[in-house]
C-alpha positions as a Markdown table, in Angstrom:
| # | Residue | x | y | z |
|---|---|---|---|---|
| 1 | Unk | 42.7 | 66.8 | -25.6 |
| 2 | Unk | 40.2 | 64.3 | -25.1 |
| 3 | Unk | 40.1 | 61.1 | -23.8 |
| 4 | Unk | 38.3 | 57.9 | -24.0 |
| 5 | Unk | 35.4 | 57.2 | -22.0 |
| 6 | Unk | 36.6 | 53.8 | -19.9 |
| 7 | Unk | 34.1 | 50.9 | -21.2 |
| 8 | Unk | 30.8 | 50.8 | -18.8 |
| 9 | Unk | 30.8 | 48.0 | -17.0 |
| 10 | Unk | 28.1 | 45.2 | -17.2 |
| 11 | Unk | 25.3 | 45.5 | -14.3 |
| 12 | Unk | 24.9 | 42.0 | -12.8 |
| 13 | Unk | 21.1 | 41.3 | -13.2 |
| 14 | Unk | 19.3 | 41.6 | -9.9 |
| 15 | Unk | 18.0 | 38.5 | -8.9 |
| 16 | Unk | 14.3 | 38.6 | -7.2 |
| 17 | Unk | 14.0 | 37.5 | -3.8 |
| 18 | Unk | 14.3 | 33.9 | -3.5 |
| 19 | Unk | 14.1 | 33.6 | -7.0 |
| 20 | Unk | 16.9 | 31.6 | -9.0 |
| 21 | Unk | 18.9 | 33.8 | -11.9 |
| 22 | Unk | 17.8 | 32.2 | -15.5 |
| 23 | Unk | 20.9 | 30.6 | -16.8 |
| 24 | Unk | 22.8 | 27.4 | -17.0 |
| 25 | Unk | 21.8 | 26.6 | -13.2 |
| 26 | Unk | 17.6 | 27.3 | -13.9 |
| 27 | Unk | 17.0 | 23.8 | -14.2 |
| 28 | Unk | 13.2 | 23.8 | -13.2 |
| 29 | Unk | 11.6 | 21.8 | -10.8 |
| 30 | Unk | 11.3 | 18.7 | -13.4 |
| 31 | Unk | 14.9 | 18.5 | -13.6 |
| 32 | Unk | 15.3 | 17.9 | -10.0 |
| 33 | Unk | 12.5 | 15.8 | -9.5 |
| 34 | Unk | 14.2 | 13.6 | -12.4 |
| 35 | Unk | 17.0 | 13.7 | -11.0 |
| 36 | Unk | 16.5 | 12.4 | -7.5 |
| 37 | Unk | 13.7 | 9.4 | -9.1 |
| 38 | Unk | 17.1 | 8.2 | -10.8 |
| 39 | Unk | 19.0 | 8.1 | -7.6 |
| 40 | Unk | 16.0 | 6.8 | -5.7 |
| 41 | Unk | 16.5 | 3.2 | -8.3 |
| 42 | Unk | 20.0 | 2.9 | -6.7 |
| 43 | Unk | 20.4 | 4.5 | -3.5 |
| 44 | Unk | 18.8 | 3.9 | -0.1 |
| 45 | Unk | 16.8 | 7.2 | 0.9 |
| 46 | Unk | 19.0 | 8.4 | 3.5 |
| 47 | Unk | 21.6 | 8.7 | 0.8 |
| 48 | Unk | 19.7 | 10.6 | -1.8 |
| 49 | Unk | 20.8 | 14.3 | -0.1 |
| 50 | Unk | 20.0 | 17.5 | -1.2 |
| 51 | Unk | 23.8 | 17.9 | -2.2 |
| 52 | Unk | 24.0 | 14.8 | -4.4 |
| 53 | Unk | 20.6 | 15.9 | -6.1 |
| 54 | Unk | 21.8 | 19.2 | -6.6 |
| 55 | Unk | 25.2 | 17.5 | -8.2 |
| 56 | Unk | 22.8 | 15.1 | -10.4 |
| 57 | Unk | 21.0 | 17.8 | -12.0 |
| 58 | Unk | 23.7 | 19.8 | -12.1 |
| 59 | Unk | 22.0 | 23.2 | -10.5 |
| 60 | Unk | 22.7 | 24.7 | -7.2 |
| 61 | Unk | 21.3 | 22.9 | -4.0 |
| 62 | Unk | 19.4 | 26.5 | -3.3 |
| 63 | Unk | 17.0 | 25.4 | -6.3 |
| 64 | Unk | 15.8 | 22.3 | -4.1 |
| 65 | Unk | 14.5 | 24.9 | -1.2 |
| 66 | Unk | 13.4 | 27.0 | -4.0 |
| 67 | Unk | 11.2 | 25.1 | -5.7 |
| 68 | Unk | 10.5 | 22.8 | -2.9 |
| 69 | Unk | 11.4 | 24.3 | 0.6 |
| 70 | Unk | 12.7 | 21.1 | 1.7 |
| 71 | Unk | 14.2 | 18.0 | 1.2 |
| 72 | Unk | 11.2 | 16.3 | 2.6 |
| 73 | Unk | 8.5 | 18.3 | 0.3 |
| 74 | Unk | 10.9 | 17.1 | -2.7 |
| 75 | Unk | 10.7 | 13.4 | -1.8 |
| 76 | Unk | 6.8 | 13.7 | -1.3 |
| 77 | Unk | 6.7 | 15.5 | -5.2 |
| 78 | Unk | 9.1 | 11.8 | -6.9 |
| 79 | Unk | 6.6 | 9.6 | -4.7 |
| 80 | Unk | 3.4 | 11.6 | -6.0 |
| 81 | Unk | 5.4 | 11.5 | -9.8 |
| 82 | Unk | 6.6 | 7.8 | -9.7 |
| 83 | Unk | 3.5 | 6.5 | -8.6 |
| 84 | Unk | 0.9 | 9.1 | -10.0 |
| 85 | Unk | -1.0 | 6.8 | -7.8 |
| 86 | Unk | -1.8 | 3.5 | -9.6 |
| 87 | Unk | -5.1 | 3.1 | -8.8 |
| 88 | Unk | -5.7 | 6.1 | -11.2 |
| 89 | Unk | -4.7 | 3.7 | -14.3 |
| 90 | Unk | -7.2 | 1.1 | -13.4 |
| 91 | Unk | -10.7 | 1.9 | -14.9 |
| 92 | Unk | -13.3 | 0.8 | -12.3 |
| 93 | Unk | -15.7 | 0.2 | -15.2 |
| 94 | Unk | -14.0 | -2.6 | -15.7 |
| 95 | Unk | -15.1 | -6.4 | -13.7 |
| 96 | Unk | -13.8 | -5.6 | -10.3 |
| 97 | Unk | -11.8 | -9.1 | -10.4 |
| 98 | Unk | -10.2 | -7.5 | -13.9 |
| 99 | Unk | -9.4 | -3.8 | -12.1 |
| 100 | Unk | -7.9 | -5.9 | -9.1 |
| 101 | Unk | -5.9 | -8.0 | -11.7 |
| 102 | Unk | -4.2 | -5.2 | -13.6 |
| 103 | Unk | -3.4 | -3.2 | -10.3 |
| 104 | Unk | -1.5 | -6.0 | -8.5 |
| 105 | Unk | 0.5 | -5.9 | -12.2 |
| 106 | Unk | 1.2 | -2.5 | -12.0 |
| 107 | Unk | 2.3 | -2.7 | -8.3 |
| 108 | Unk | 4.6 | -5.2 | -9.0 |
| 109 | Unk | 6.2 | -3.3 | -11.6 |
| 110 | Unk | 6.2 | 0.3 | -9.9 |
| 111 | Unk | 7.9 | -1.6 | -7.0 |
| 112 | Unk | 10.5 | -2.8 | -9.6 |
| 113 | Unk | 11.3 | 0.2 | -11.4 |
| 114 | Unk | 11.8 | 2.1 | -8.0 |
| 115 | Unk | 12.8 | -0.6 | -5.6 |
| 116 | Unk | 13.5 | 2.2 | -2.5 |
| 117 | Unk | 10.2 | 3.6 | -2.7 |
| 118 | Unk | 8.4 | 1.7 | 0.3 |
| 119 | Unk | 11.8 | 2.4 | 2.3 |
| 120 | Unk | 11.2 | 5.8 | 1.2 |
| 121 | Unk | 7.4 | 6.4 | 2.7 |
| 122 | Unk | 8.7 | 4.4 | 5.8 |
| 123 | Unk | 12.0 | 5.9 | 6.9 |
| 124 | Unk | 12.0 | 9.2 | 5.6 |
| 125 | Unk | 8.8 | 10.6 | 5.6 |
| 126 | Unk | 6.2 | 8.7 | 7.6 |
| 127 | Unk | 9.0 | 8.8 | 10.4 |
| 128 | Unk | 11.6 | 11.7 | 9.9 |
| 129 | Unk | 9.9 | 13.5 | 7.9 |
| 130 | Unk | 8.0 | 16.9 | 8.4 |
| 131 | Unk | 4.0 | 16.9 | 9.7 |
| 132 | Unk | 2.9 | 18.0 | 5.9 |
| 133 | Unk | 5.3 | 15.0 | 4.6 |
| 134 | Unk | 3.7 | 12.6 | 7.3 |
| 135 | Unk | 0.5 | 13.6 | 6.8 |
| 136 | Unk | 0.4 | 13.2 | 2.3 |
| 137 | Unk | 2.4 | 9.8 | 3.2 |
| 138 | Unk | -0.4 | 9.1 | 5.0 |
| 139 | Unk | -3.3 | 9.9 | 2.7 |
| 140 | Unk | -1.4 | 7.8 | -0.3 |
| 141 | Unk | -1.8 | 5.0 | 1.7 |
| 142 | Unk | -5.4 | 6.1 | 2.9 |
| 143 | Unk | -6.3 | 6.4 | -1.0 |
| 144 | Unk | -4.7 | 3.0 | -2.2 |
| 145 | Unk | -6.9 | 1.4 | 1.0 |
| 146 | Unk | -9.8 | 2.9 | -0.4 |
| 147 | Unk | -9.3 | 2.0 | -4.0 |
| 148 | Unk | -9.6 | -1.7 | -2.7 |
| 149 | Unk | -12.7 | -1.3 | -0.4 |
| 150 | Unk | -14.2 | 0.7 | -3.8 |
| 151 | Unk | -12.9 | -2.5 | -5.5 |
| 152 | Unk | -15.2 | -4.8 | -3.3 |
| 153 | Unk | -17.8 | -2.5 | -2.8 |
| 154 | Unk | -18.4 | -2.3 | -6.8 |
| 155 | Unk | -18.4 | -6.2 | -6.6 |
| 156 | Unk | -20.6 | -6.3 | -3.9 |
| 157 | Unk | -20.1 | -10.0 | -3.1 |
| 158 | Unk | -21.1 | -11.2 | -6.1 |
| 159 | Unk | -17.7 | -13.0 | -7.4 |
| 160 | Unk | -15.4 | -11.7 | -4.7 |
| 161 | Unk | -15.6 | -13.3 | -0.6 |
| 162 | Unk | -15.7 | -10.0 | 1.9 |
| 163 | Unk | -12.3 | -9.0 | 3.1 |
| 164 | Unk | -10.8 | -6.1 | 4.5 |
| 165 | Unk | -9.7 | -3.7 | 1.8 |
| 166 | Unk | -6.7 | -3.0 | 4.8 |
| 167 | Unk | -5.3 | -6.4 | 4.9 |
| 168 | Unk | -5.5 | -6.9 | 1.0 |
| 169 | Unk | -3.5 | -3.5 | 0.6 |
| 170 | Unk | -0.6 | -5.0 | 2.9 |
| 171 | Unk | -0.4 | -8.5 | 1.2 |
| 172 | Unk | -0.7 | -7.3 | -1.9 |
| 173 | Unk | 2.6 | -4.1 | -1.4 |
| 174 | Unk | 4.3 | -6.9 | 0.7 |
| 175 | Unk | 4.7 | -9.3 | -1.7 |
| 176 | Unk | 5.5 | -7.0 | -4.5 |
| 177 | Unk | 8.2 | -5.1 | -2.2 |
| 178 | Unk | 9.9 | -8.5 | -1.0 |
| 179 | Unk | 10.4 | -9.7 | -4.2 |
| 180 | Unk | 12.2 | -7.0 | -5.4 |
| 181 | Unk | 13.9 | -6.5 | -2.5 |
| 182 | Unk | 15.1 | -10.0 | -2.0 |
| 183 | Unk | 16.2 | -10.1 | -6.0 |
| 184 | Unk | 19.7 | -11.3 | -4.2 |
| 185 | Unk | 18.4 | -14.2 | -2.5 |
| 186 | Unk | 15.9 | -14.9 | -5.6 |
| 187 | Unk | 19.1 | -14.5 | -8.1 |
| 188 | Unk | 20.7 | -17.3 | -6.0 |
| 189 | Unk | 17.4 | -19.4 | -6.5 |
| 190 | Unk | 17.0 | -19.6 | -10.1 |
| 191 | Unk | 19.3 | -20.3 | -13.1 |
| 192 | Unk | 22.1 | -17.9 | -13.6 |
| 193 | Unk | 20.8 | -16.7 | -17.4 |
| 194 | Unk | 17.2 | -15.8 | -16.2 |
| 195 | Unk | 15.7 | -13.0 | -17.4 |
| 196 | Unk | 14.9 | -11.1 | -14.2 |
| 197 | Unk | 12.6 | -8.7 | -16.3 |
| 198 | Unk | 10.6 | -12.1 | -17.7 |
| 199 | Unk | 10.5 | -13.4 | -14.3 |
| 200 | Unk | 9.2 | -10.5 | -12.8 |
| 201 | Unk | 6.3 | -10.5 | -15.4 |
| 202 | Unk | 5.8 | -14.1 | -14.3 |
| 203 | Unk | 5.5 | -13.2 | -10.9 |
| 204 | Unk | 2.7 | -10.5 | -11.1 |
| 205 | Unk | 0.8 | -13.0 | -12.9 |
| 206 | Unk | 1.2 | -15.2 | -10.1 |
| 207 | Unk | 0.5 | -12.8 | -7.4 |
| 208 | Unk | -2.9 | -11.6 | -9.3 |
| 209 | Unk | -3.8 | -15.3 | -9.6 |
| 210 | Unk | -3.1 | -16.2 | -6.0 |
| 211 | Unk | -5.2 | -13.3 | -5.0 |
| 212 | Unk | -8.4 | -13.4 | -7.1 |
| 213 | Unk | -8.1 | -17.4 | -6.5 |
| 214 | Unk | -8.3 | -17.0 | -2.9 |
| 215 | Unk | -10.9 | -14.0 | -2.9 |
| 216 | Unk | -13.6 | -15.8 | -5.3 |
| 217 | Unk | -16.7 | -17.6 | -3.9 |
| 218 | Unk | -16.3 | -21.4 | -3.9 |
């Protein structure tokens, strides 16, 4: 008498060091970087945690030190994404009063779409975060500075007054971060059925004017 052979169990599939098993959970390092830019439009930084990005994307939190190592390294990756630095849109070809003109428009609106990105580069990476996180924070803002000095140095004095390229950096991310972040006050200041979206493209305009106007020769 014979009997059955008992049914062979399945072998779980190994999964390589470090490396996340493909399935339902293998969300890929876009996923997560999606994930925590849509958070980052709502929540203050310190509130965008690995756990509540791992619960957005739906994967396991282990993906995050997977694919990033850190909390801080993933929050470097959305500011390199959401920004993909805006000088890199503006074509220096063009008049450097034009390329000025379209980059204050594009910081205004960058600053809109992810209104905690400023807080972000501040709070938890130029001053919490890791030296490598410190240090890319750091050459962002060394780039941007040197888009405007490239700005006036392709000018070269011929419509534009001289001004430090440092100073024009600061006014013009100041203004564009206070107006969005103010949007309470501002809401308070206007009528109740404005279009916040129109009056944001109202306000670039008026930030590139006020700028050129007060950096062209008299």
């Amino acid at each position: 008498m014979t009997t059955a052979a008992a049914p062979s169990k399945a072998v779980p599939k190994k999964r390589g060091k470090g490396r996340p098993v493909s399935g339902e959970n293998d969300v890929g390092r876009e996923r997560l970087l999606m994930a925590t830019e849509k958070l980052l439009r709502t929540l203050p930084p310190a509130r965008v945690t690995i756990s509540r990005i791992a619960k957005e994307a739906n994967a396991d939190p282990a993906l995050v030190r997977y694919y990033f190592g850190n909390r801080a390294a993933l929050l470097v990756a959305v500011v390199d994404r959401v920004t993909a630095h805006a000088q890199r849109n503006v074509h220096l070809k063009d008049e450097p009063s034009v390329a000025l003109a379209s980059h204050i428009a594009r910081t205004v609106q960058l600053v809109r779409r992810a209104p905690f990105l400023h807080r972000l580069l501040l709070e938890e990476l130029a001053e919490d975060g890791t030296e490598e996180s410190r240090a890319r924070v750091r050459d962002m803002n060394l780039d941007l500075v040197e888009f405007y000095r490239a700005l006036l140095r392709a000018d070269g004095g011929g419509e534009l007054v001289e001004t430090d390229p440092l100073f024009l950096y600061v006014a013009v991310l100041g203004a564009s971060d206070f107006f969005v972040s103010a949007e309470p006050l501002i809401r308070e200041l206007v009528p109740e059925s404005t279009d916040m979206e129109r009056l944001t493209t109202d306000f670039q305009m008026f930030l590139g004017k006020l700028v050129l106007d007060g950096l062209r020769k008299r």
